[in-house]
C-alpha positions in Angstrom: -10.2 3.2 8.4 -8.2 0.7 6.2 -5.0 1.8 4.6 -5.0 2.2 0.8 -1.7 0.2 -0.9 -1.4 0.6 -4.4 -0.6 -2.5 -6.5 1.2 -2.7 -9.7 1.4 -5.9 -11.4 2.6 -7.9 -14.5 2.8 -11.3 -16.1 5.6 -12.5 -18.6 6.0 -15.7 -20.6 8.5 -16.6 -23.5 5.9 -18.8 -25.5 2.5 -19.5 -24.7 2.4 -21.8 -23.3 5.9 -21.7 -21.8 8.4 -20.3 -18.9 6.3 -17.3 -17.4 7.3 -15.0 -14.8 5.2 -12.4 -12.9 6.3 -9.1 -10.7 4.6 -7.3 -8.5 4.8 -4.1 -6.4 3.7 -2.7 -3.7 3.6 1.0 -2.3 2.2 2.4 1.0 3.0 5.4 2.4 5.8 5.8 -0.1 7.5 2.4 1.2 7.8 -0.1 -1.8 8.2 -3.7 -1.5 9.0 -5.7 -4.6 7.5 -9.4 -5.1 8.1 -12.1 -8.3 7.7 -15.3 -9.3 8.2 -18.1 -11.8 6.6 -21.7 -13.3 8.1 -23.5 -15.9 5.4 -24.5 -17.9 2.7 -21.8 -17.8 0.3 -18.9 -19.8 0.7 -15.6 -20.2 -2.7 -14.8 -18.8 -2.2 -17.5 -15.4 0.8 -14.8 -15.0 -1.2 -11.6 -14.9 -3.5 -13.3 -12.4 -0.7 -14.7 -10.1 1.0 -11.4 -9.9 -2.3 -9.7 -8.5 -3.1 -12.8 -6.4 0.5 -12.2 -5.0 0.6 -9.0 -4.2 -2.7 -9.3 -2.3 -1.6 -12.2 -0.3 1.0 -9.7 0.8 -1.1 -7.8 2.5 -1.0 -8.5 6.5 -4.9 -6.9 7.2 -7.9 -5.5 5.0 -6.7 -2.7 3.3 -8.1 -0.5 0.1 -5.9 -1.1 -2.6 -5.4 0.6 -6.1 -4.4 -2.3 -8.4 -2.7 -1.0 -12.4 -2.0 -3.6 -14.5 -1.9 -4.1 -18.4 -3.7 -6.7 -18.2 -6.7 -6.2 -20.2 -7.8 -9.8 -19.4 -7.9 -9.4 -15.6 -9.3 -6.0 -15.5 -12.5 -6.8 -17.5 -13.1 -9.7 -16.1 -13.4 -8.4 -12.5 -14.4 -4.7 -13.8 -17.4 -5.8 -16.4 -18.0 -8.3 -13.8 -17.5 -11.3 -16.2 -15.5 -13.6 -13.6 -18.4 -13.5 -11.2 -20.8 -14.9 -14.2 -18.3 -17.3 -15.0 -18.3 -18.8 -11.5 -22.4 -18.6 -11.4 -22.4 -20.5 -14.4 -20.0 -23.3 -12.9 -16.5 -21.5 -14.8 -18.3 -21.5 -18.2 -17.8 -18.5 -20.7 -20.8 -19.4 -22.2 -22.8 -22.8 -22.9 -19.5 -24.2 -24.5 -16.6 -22.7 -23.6 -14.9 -23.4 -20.2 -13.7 -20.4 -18.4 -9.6 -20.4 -18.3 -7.9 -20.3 -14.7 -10.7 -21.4 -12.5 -8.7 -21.9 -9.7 -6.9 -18.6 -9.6 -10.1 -16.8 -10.2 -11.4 -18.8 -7.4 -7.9 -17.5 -5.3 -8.7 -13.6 -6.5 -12.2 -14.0 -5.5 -11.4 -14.8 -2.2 -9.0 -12.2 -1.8 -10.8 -9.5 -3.2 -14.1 -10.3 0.0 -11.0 -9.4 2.3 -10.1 -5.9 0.3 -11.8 -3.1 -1.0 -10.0 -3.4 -4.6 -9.8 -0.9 -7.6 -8.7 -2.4 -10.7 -7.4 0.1 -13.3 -5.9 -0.5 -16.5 -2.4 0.8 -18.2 -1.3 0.4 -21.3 1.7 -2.5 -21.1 5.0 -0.9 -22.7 4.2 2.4 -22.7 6.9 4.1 -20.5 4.5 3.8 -16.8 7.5 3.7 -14.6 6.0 0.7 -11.9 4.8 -1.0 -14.8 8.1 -1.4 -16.6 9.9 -2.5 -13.4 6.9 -4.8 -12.9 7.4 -6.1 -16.8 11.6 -6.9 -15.8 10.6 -8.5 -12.5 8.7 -11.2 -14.3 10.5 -11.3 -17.7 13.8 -11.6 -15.2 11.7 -14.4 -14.1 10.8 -15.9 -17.3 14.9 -16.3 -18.6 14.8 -17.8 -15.0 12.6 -20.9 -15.9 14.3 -20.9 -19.5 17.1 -22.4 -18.7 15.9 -25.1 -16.6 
């Protein structure tokens, strides 16, 4: 039987394009481990996909995992199963519109054939305690990359 981790994650970024930070943590049996990250010159939305990326890279076996983010972006994609029509369609939204963040969605992809992944959706900035701390891991991030 796997384990079940639960996953909360969040992207930052002070312009957009701009400095971005992500944050991301994880809980099993009650045990939290906190993970974030930075790039100089990114998008708000390459954020919200690194975080999850991240926080499923942490995890040392297949495991069933409860991922919350506010990221409406990431959720639909995986949960109206847009991303896998993207990649069908060689990463095109449509006949002329690229699909954004190939390569992470390419990343998640892989990762989510090693999991058994629940993606559910929280409202951003609306007092859900692991999503706040994720929001100051990655904004803590963000002021991080700003003053490179």
């Amino acid at each position: 039987m796997k384990p079940t981790v639960e996953i909360f994650t969040d992207g930052a970024c002070s312009g957009n394009p701009g400095p971005g930070g992500w944050g991301t943590v994880l809980r099993y049996n009650g045990i939290e481990k906190e993970l974030s990250g930075g790039e100089a010159q990114t998008t708000n939305n390459r954020m919200e996909l690194t975080a999850v990326i991240e926080g499923l890279k942490a995890l040392k076996k297949p495991c069933k995992v409860i991922l919350t983010t506010d990221s409406k972006y990431v959720c639909d994609a995986i949960n109206e199963g847009w991303v896998y029509k993207w990649k069908l369609n060689g990463w095109m939204r449509n006949k002329k519109e690229p699909a954004l963040n190939p390569d992470l969605w390419e990343e998640l992809l892989t990762l989510l054939g090693e999991h058994e992944v629940e993606f559910c959706w929280v409202k951003g900035h609306a007092g859900h305690p692991e999503n706040e701390r994720c929001d100051a891991l990655a904004v803590e991030q963000t002021k991080k990359f700003s003053q490179v």
